[in-house]
C-alpha positions, 0 to 999 in steps of 0.5 A: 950504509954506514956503520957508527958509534950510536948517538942519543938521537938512535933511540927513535929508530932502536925502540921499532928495531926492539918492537921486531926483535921482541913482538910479543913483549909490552915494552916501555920506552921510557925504561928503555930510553934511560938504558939507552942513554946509560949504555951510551955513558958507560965507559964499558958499553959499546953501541953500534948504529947502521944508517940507511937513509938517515935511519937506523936499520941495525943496533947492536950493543956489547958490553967489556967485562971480565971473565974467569973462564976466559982468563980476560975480557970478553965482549958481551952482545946483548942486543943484535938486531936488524930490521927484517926488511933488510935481513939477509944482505949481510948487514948482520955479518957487518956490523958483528965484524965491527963489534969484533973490531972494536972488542979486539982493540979494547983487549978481549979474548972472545966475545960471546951472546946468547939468543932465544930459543925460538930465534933459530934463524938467527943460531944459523946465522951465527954459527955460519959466522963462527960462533959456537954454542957452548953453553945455556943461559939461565935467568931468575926473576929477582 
């Protein structure tokens, strides 16, 4: 297993990991491709890749911004997945400590995420790793 900056050539196998982590939604790959392919251009995006056997089983994204309540910069996780057949074996903790990594470098104070409701798996697993549920997301159509 490798951990990676994501390349261009991560899309094919990101889009099955999107298809997991939002079963119920009609995405379109064409969309998704050209946020991709920004995110990777952005000086202010990170993408990370874990490579299992030449495919991509884990993607996480995050995103430098600034932050009033922090007095700083912090990294925004606004993708995290992992294939399901591979959850479980620490994957999840290894590519957020990578991020964490990578955000501390680039100078942020905390880094934060949000997640669905439904998703309560995935609360535990992020409170199990030091995460603290401080807040809720609101969003408006526009």
């Amino acid at each position: 297993m490798i951990i990676r900056d994501s390349i261009p050539e991560d899309f094919t196998d990101v889009i099955l990991l999107f298809r997991q982590l939002w079963p119920g939604k009609e995405l379109s790959e064409s969309d998704l491709m050209v946020v991709f392919y920004r995110g990777l251009q952005q000086e202010y995006d990170e993408y990370l890749s874990v490579e299992y056997n030449e495919k991509v089983i884990g993607f996480c994204a995050f995103a430098i911004v600034n932050n009033f309540w922090q007095e700083g910069q912090i990294a925004y996780v606004y993708a995290m997945i992992v294939d399901e057949s591979f959850r479980g074996k620490g994957i999840g903790t290894e590519i957020l400590k990578k991020a964490f990594d990578k955000a501390k470098l680039r100078g942020c104070k905390k880094i934060e995420l949000d997640s669905g409701f439904p998703r309560e798996k995935a609360h535990k697993f992020y409170e199990k790793i030091g995460f603290e549920k401080r807040a809720y997301l609101f969003s408006r159509d526009l």
